[in-house]
C-alpha positions as CSV (number, residue, x, y, z in Angstrom):
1,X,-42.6,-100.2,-23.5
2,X,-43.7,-97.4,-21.0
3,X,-40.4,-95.0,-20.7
4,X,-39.3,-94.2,-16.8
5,X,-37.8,-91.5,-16.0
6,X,-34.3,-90.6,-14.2
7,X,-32.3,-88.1,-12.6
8,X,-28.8,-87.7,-13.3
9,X,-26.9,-87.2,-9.6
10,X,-24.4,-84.7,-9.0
11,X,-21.2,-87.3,-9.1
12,X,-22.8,-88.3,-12.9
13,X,-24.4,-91.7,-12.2
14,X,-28.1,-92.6,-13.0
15,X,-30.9,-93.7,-10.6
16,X,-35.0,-93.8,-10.9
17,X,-36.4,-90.9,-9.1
18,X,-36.5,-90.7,-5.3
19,X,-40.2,-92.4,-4.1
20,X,-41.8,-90.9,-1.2
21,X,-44.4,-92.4,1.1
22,X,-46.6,-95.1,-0.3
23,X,-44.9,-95.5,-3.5
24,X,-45.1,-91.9,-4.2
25,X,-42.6,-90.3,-6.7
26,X,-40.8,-87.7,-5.2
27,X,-39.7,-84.4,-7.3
28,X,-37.4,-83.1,-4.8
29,X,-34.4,-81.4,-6.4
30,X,-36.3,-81.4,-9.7
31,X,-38.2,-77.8,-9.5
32,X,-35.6,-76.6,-11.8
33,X,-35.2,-79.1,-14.2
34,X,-37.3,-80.7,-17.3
35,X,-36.8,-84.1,-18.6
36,X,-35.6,-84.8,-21.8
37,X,-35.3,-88.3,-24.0
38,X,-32.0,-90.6,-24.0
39,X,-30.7,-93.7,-25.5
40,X,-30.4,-97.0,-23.4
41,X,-30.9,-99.9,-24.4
42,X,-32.5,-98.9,-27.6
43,X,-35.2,-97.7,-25.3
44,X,-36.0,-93.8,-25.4
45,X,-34.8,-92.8,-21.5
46,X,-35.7,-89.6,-20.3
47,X,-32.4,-87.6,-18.9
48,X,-32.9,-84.1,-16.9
49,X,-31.9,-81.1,-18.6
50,X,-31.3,-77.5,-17.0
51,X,-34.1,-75.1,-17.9
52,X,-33.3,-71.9,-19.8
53,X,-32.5,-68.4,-18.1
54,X,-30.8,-65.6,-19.0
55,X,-27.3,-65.2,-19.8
56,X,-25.3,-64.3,-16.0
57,X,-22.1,-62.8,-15.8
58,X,-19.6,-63.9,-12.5
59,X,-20.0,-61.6,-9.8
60,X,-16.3,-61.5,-9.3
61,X,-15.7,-59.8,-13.1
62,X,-16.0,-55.8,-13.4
63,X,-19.3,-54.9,-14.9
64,X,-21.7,-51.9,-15.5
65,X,-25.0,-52.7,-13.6
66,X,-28.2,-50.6,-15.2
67,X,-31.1,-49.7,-12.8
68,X,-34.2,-47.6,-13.2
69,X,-35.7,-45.1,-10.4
70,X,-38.4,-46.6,-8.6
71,X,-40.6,-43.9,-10.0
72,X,-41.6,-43.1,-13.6
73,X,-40.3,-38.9,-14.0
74,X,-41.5,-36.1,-16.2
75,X,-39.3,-34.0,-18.2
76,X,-38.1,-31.4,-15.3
77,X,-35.3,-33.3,-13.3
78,X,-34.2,-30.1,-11.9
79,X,-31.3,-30.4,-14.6
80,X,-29.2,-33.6,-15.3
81,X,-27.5,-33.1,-12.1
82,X,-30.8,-33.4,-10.2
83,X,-31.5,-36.3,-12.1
84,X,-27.6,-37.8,-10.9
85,X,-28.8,-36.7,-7.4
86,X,-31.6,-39.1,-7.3
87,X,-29.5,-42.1,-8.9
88,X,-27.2,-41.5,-6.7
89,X,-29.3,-41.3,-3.6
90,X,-31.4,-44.6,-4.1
91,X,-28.6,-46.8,-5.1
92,X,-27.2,-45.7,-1.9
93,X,-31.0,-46.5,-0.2
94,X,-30.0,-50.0,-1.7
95,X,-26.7,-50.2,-0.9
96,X,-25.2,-50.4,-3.7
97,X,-22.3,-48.7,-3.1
98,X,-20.8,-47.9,-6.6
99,X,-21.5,-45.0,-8.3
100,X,-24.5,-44.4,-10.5
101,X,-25.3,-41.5,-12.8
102,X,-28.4,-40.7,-15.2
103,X,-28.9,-42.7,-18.7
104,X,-29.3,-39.5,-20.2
105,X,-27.8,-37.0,-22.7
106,X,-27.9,-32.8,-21.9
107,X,-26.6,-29.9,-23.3
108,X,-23.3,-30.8,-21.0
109,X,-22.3,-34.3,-21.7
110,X,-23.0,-36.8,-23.9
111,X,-24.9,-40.1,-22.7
112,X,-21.7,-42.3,-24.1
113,X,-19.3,-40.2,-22.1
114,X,-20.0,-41.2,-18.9
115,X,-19.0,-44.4,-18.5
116,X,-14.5,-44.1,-18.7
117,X,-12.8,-45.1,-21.7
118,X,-11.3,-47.5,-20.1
119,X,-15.1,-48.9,-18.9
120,X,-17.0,-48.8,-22.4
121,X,-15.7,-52.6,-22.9
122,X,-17.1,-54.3,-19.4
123,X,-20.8,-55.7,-20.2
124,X,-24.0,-54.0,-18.9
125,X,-26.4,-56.3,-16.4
126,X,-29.4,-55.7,-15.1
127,X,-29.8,-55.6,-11.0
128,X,-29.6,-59.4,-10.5
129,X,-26.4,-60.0,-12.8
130,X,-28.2,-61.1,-15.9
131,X,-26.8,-59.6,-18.8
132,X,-28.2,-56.8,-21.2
133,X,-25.3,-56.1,-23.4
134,X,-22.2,-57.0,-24.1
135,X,-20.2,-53.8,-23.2
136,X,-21.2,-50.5,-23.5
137,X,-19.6,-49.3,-26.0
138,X,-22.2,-51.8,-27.8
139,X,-25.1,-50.2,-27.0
140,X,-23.8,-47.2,-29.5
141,X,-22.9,-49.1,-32.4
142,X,-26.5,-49.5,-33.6
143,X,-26.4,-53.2,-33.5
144,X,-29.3,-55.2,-32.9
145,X,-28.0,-57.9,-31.3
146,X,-26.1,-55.6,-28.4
147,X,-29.9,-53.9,-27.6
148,X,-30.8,-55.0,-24.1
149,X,-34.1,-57.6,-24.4
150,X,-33.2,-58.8,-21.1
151,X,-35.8,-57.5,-17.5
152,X,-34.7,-54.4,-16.1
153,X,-34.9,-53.5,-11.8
154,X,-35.8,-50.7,-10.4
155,X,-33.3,-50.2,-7.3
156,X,-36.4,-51.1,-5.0
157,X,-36.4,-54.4,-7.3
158,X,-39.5,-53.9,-9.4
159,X,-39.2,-55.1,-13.3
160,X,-39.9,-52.0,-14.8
161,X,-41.1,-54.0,-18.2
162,X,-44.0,-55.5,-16.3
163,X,-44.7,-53.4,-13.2
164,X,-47.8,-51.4,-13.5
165,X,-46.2,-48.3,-12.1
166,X,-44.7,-48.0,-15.6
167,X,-47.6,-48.6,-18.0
168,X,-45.4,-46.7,-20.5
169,X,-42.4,-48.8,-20.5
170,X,-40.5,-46.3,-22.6
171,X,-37.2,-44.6,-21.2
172,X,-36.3,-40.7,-21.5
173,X,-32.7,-40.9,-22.8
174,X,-32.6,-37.1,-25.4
175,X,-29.4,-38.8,-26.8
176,X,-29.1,-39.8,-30.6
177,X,-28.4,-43.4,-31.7
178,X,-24.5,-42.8,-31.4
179,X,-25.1,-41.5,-27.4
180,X,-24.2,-37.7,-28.2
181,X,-27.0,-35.2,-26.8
182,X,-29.9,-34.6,-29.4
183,X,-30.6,-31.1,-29.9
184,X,-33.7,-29.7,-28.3
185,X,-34.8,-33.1,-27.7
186,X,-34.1,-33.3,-24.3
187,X,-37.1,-31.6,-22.2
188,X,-35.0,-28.2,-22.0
189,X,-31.6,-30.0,-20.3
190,X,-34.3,-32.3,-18.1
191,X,-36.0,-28.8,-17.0
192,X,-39.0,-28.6,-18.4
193,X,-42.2,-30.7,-17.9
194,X,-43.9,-28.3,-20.2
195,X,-45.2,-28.5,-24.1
196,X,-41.2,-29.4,-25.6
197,X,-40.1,-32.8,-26.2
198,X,-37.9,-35.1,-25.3
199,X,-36.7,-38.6,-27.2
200,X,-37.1,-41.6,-25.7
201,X,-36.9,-45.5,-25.9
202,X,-39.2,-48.6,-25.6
203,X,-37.7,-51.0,-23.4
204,X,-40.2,-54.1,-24.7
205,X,-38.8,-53.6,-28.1
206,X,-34.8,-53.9,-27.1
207,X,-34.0,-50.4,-28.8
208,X,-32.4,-48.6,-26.0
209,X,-31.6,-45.5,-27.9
210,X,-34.7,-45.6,-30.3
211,X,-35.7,-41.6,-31.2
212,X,-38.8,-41.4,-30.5
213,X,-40.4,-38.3,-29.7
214,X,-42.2,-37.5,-26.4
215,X,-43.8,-34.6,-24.8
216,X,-42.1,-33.4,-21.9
217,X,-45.1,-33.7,-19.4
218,X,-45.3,-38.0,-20.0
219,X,-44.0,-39.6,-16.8
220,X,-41.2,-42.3,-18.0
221,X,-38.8,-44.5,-16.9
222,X,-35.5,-42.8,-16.3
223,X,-32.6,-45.3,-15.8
224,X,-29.3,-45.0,-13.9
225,X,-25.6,-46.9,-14.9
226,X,-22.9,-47.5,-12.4
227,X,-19.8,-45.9,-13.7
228,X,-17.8,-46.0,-11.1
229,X,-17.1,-49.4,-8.3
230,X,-16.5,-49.6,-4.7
231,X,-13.8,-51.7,-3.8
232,X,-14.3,-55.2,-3.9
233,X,-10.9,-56.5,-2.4
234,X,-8.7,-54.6,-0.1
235,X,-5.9,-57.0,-0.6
């Protein structure tokens, strides 16, 4: 026999899918769904099923967010402060009022430093909540399976994996697979857009601190962490 098809309703029963006019099946409320086989009768049934997307985490628990600039950067920040400065400035352009500081390591700090002790254990999610990895301190334990694979924003929304601003898709970072500062592998302290090198990441491969050697002058992605929140409830 022919299958049909039903929808299962949001108090659980079953039904045959709404009909429009003339007869006309109707898919409304079925944009995000895909229909799956089930068992009635001895007769294959299909049932709806979710589709797939990534992994969210609830807005209400703490959690580091990861954005990129909305412009790919040579090596010469002006220093990692200048590079702070513009993190810092756009996320307030988007208000997003926590605080935001460079993905990078320099010869005064260490890229796993940044983010408080008592931080390194909340997960990382991109701009829209999804998540990359499951805490920080993760993403300096060289496992594979904490390596964001996940889109990543821009603060002016752009996926910076796809976008053709970034035809790169690789990430200055100068910090070694551990997050302390890689000796004169960072561009000069993010100074120099000249003949030195810096180390850097591709995002499409889900290696976020991958050492791979760049010269200063390419024009990357440079990301941004929050590492400090505004308050979310006064009482």
């Amino acid at each position: 026999s022919t299958p049909r098809y039903q929808v299962r309703g949001a108090g659980g029963g079953h039904g045959t899918a709404g009909r429009g006019a003339g007869g006309t099946p109707s898919m409304r409320g079925q944009h995000r769904q895909r229909l799956a086989p089930s068992q009635e009768g001895g007769e294959q049934r299909p049932r709806c099923l979710a589709m797939p997307e990534p992994p969210r985490c609830p807005a209400s628990r703490p959690q580091l967010r990861l954005a990129a600039l909305n412009v790919p950067l040579a090596g010469d920040m002006s220093g990692i402060r200048g590079a702070d400065l513009q993190c810092y400035r756009q996320s307030q352009e988007a208000r997003l009022y926590g605080t935001f500081r460079a993905f990078l390591s320099a010869p005064t700090q260490d890229l796993v430093s940044i983010v408080k002790r008592t931080d390194r254990t909340l997960p990382v999610v991109n701009m829209k909540g999804q998540l990359l990895a499951k805490s920080w301190s993760s993403l300096f334990e060289g496992q594979a399976s904490a390596a964001p694979r996940g889109p990543i924003y821009s603060f002016n929304g752009r996926n910076v994996l796809t976008d053709p601003l970034w035809p790169r898709r690789l990430a200055w970072h100068g910090s070694t697979q551990r997050g302390g500062q890689a000796r004169k592998r960072d561009c000069q302290g993010w100074r120099s857009s000249g003949p030195g090198e810096g180390l850097a990441a591709p995002l499409g491969e889900g290696r976020l601190l991958a050492g791979q050697r760049h010269n200063c002058s390419e024009a990357l992605v440079v990301l941004c962490v929050e590492v400090a929140f505004p308050y979310r409830h006064m009482w």
